[in-house]
C-alpha positions as CSV (number, residue, x, y, z in Angstrom):
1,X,-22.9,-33.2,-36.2
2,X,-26.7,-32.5,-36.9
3,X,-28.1,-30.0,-38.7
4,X,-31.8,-29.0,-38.1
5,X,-33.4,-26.7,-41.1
6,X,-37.6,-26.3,-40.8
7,X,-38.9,-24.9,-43.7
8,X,-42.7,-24.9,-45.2
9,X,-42.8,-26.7,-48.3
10,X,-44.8,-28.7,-51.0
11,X,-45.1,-32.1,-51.5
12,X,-47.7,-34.4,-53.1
13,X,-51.0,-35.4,-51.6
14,X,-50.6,-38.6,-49.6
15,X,-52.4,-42.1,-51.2
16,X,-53.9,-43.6,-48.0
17,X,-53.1,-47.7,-48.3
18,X,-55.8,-50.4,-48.2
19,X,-56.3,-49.9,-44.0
20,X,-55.8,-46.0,-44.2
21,X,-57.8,-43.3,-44.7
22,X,-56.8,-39.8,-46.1
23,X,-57.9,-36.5,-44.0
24,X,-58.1,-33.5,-44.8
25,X,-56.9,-31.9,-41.2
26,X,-58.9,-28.9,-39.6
27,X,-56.7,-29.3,-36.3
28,X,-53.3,-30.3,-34.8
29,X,-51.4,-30.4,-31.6
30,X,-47.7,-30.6,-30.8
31,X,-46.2,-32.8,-27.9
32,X,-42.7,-32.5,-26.3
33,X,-42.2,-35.8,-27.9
34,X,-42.1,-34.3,-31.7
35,X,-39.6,-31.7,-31.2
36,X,-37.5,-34.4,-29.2
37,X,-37.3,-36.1,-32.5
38,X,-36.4,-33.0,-34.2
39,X,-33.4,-32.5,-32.0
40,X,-32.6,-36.4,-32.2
41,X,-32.6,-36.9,-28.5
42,X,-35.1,-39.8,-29.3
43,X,-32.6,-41.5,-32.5
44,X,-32.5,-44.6,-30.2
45,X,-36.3,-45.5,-30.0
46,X,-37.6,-43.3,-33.2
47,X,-35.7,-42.0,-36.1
48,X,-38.1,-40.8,-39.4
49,X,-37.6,-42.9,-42.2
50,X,-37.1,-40.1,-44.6
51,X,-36.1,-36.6,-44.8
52,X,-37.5,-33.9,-44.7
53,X,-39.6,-35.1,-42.0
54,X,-43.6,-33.7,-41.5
55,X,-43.6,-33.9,-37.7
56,X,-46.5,-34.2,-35.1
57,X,-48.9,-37.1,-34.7
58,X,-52.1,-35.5,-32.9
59,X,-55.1,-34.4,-35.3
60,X,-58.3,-33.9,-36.3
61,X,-59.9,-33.6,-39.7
62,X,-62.5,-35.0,-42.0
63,X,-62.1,-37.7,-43.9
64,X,-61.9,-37.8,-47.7
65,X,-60.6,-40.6,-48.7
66,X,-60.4,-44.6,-47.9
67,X,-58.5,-47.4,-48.9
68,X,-60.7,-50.4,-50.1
69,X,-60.3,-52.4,-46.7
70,X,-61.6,-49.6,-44.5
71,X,-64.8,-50.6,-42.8
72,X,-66.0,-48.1,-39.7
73,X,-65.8,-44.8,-42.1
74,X,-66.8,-43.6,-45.1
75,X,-65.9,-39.8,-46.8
76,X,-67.2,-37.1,-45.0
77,X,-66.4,-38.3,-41.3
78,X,-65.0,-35.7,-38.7
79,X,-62.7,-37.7,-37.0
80,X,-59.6,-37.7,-34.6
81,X,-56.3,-40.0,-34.9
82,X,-53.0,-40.4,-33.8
83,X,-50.1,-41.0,-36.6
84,X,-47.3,-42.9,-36.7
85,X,-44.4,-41.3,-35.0
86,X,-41.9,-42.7,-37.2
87,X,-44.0,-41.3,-40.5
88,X,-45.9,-38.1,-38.2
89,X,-47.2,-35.0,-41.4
90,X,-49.5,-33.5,-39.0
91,X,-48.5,-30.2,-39.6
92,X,-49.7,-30.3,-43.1
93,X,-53.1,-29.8,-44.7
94,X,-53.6,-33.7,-45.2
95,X,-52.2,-36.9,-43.9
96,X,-52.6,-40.4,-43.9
97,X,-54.0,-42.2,-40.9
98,X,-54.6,-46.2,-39.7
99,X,-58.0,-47.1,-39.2
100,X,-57.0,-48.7,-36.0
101,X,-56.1,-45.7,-34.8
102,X,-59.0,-43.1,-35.8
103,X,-62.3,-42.4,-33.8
104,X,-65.8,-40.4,-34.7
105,X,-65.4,-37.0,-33.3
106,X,-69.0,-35.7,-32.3
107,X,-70.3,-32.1,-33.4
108,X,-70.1,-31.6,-29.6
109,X,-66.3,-31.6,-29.9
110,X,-64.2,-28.9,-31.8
111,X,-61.3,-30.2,-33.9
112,X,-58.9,-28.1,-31.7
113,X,-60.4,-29.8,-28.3
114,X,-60.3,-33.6,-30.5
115,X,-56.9,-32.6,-31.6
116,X,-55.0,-32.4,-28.0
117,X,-56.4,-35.6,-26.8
118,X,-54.0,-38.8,-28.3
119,X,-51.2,-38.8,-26.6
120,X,-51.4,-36.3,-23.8
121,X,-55.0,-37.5,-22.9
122,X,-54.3,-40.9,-23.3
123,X,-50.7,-40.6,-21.6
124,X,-52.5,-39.2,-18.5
125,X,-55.3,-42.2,-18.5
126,X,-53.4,-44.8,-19.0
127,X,-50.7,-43.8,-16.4
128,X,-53.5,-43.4,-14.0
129,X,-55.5,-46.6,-14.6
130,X,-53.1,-49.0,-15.9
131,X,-50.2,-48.2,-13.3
132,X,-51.9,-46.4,-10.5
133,X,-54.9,-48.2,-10.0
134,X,-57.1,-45.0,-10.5
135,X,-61.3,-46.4,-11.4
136,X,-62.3,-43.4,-13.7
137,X,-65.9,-44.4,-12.4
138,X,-65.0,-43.4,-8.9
139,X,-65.9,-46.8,-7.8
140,X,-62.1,-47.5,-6.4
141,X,-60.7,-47.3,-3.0
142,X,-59.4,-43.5,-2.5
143,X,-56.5,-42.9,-3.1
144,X,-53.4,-40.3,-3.3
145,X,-52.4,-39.0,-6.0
146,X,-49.9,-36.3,-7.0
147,X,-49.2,-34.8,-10.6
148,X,-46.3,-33.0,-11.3
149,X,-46.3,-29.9,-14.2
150,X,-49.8,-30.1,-13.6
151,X,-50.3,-26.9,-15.7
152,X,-49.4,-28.6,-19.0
153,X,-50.7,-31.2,-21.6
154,X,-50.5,-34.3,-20.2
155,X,-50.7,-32.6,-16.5
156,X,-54.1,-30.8,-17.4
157,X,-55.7,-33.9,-18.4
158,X,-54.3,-36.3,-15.6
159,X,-55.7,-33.5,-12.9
160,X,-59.2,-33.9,-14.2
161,X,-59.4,-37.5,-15.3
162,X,-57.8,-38.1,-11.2
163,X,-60.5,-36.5,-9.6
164,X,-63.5,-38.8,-11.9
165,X,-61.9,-41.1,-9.5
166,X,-62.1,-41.3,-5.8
167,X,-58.8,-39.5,-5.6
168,X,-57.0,-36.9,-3.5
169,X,-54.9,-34.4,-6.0
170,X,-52.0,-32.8,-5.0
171,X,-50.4,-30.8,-8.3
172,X,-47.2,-28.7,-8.9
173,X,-47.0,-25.7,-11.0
174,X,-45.2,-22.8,-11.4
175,X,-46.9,-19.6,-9.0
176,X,-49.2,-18.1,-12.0
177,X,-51.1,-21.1,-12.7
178,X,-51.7,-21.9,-9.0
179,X,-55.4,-20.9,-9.8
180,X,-55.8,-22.5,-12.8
181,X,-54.5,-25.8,-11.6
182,X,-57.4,-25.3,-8.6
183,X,-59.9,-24.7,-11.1
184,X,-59.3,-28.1,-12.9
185,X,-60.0,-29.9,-9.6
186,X,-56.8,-30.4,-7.7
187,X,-57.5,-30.6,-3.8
188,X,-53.6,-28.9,-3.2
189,X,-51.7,-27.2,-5.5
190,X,-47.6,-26.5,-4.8
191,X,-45.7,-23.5,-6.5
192,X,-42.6,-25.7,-7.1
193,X,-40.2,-23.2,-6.8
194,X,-41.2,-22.5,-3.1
195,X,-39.2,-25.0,-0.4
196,X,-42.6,-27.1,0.2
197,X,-43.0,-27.4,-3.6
198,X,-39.0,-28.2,-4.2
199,X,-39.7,-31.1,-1.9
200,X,-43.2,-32.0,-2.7
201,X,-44.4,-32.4,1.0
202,X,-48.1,-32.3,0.5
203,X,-49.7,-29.6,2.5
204,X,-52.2,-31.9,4.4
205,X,-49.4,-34.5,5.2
206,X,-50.5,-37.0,2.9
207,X,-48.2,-39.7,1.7
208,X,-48.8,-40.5,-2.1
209,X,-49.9,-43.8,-3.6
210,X,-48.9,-42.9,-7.1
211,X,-47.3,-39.7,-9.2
212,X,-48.1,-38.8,-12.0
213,X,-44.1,-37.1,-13.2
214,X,-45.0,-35.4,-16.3
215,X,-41.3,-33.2,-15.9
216,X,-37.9,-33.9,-15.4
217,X,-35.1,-33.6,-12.9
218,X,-36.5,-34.3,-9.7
219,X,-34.3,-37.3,-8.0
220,X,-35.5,-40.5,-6.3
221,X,-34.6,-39.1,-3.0
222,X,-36.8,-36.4,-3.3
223,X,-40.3,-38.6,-4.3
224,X,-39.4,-41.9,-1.7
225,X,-40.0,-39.9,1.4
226,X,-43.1,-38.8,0.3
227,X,-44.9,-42.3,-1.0
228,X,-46.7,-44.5,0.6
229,X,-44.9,-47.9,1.3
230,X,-46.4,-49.4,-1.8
231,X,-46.1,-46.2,-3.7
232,X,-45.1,-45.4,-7.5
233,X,-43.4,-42.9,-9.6
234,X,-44.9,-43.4,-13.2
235,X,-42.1,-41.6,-15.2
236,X,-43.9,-40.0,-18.3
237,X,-40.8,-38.6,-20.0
238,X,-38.4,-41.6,-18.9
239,X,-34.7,-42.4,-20.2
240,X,-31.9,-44.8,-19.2
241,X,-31.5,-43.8,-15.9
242,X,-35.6,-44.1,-15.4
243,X,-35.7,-48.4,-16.9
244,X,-32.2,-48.6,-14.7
245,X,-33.9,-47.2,-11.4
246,X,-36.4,-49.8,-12.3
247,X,-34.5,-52.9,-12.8
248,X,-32.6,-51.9,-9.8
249,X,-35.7,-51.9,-7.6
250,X,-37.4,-55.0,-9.2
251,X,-34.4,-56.5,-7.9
252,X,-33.9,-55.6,-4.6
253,X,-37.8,-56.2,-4.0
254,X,-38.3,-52.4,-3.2
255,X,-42.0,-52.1,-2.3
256,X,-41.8,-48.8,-3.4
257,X,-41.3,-48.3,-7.4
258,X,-40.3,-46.0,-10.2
259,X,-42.1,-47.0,-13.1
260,X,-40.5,-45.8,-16.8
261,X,-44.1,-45.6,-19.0
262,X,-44.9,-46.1,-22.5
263,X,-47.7,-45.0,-24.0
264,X,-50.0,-47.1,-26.7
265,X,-52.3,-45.7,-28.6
266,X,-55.8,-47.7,-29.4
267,X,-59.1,-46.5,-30.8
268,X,-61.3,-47.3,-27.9
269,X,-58.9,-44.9,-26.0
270,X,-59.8,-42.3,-28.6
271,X,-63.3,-42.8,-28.5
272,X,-63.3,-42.9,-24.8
273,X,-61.4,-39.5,-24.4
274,X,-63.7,-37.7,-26.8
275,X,-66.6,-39.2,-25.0
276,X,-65.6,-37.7,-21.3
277,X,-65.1,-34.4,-23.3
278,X,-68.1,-34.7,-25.5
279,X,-70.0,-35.1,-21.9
280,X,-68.2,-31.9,-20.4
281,X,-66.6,-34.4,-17.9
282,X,-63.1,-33.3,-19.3
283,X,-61.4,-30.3,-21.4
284,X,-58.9,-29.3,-23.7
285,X,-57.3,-26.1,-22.1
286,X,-55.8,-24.4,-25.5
287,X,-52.8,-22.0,-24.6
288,X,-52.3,-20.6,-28.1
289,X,-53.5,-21.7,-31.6
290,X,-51.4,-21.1,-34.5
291,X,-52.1,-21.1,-38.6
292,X,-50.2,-23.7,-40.2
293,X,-48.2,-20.6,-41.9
294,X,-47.3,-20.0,-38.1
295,X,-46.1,-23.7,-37.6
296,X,-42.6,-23.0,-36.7
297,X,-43.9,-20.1,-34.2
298,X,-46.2,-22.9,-32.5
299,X,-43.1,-25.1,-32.3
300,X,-41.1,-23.0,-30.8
301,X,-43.1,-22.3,-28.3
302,X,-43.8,-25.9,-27.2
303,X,-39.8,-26.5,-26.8
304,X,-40.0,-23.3,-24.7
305,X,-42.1,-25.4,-22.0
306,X,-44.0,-22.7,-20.2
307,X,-47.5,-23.6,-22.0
308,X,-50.5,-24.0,-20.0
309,X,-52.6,-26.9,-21.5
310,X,-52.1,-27.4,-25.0
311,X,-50.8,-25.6,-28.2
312,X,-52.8,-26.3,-31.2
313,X,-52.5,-25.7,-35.3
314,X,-55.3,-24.7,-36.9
315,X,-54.9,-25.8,-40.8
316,X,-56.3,-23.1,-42.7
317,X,-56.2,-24.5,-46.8
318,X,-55.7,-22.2,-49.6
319,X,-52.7,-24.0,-52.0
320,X,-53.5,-26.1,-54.9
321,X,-50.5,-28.2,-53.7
322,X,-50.0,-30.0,-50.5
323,X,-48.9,-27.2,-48.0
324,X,-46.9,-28.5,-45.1
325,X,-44.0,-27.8,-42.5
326,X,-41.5,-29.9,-42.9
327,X,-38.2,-30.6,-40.4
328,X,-35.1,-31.6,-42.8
329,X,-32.5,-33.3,-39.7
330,X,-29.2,-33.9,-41.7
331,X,-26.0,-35.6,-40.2
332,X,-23.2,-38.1,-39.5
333,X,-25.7,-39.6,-37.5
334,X,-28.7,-40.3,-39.2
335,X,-27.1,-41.0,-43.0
């Protein structure tokens, strides 16, 4: 049994340690992945280390305090960092980050645009350049590329950063962001509840060199078809049957591959992100932006799933005491 309470609460001001520094946060973004910790279908991989929990990990703020072994900022900073997902507090008005893990934001680049770059931004980068072969400088051979949920956070970001490269885009949406999807770049967009979309038949009869899955419940049988014979599925949201499909092909020598992805988080990836956006090469689509005394609003409607781009907080201050939304998970399970 698990019970789930969120409730907005106050707790102490956080003491960043020697390699942390303390923000004060203007901005933050939610990702599937924090309410999937809420709900404990993640307990295998993360599980918070105390309760109540301060969920999300995406944010931007200014700095105003640093432990004694900081070196690349100083009080005052605007910056943009990725949290611990174990630890998370980024629905709150300050939290704690790593120094490894925190880049310069420019003026260029609102805290709300900064704020929906770690993980979704990042997630669609590294999945395209790390796995997919994708040069962001367009200097690559062309290739094939097709993202699925292209209307959302991570499938916003991999449409653009894709077409930097010397890529072809096919996307999937749902009908009422056909356009939109378009207007980020994509060369053929599929309403996937239509029977070309259901089966992802590009329109132009390309065969894909990569995908970029950002949803779930599409089968093997439906993607193999339509890749090329050295093609890849990069699962974003993978579980055990995603690592199994995996092992099962490395085995068997299939030249064709589903690959289960992972996302890690370094500062250069940071600074790179808000570069391409600070150079208009790149943007954060904003659905809907919430007040932190909105939080649980925001949240639900990020576990609805029909966003288009990214849901942001905006932390707007005004308690002497550190304001924050807190999730308490209580049960057999995690005691």
């Amino acid at each position: 049994m698990i019970v789930i309470c969120k409730q907005h609460v106050e707790v102490p001001v956080p003491t960043p340690k020697s390699d942390e520094v303390l923000l004060k946060l203007e901005a933050t973004s939610i990702n599937p992945v924090d309410w999937k910790i809420q709900k404990g279908l993640l307990r295998a991989i993360f599980l918070p280390r105390k309760f109540p929990h301060i969920p999300c990990v995406d944010v931007a703020g200014d700095v105003v305090e640093v432990g004694p072994q900081v070196k690349d900022f100083k009080v005052g900073d605007k910056v943009i960092a990725k949290l611990g997902l174990v630890y998370g507090s980024g629905l709150a008005e300050f939290a704690v980050a790593s120094e490894s893990l925190t880049a310069v934001r420019p003026p260029e680049v609102s805290a709300a645009e900064a704020a929906g770059l770690p993980v979704a931004g990042l997630t669609a980068r590294d999945a395209l350049t790390q796995i997919a072969g994708v040069k962001l400088d367009g200097s690559g051979q062309q290739k094939n590329i097709l993202v699925t949920a292209a209307s959302g956070g991570v499938g916003h970001y991999a449409v653009q950063l894709a077409k930097l490269g010397n890529t072809h885009v096919t996307a999937t949406c749902g009908a009422r962001n056909i356009e939109f999807v378009k207007g980020l770049g994509a060369d053929e967009v599929l309403d996937y509840k239509t029977p070309e979309g259901a089966v992802l038949k590009s329109p132009s009869g390309k065969k894909y060199d990569a995908v970029i899955h950002c949803t779930t419940g599409i089968p093997w049988s439906t993607f193999s078809p339509n890749l090329t014979e050295n093609g890849k599925v990069i699962d974003l949201t993978p579980g055990p049957s995603s690592f199994w499909s995996f092992a099962v092909k490395k085995l068997t020598f299939s030249k064709k591959q589903l690959v289960p992805f992972i996302l890690t988080v370094k500062r250069e990836g940071l600074e790179y992100m808000v570069q391409l956006v600070k150079e208009g090469k790149i943007k954060t689509v904003i659905d809907s932006r919430f007040p932190l005394s909105r939080a649980e609003d925001a949240w639900a409607k990020s576990i609805d799933g029909h966003a288009t781009g990214k849901i942001s907080g905006d932390i707007i201050s005004g308690c002497l005491l550190f304001q924050s939304f807190c999730v308490s998970m209580y049960g057999t399970r995690y005691i």
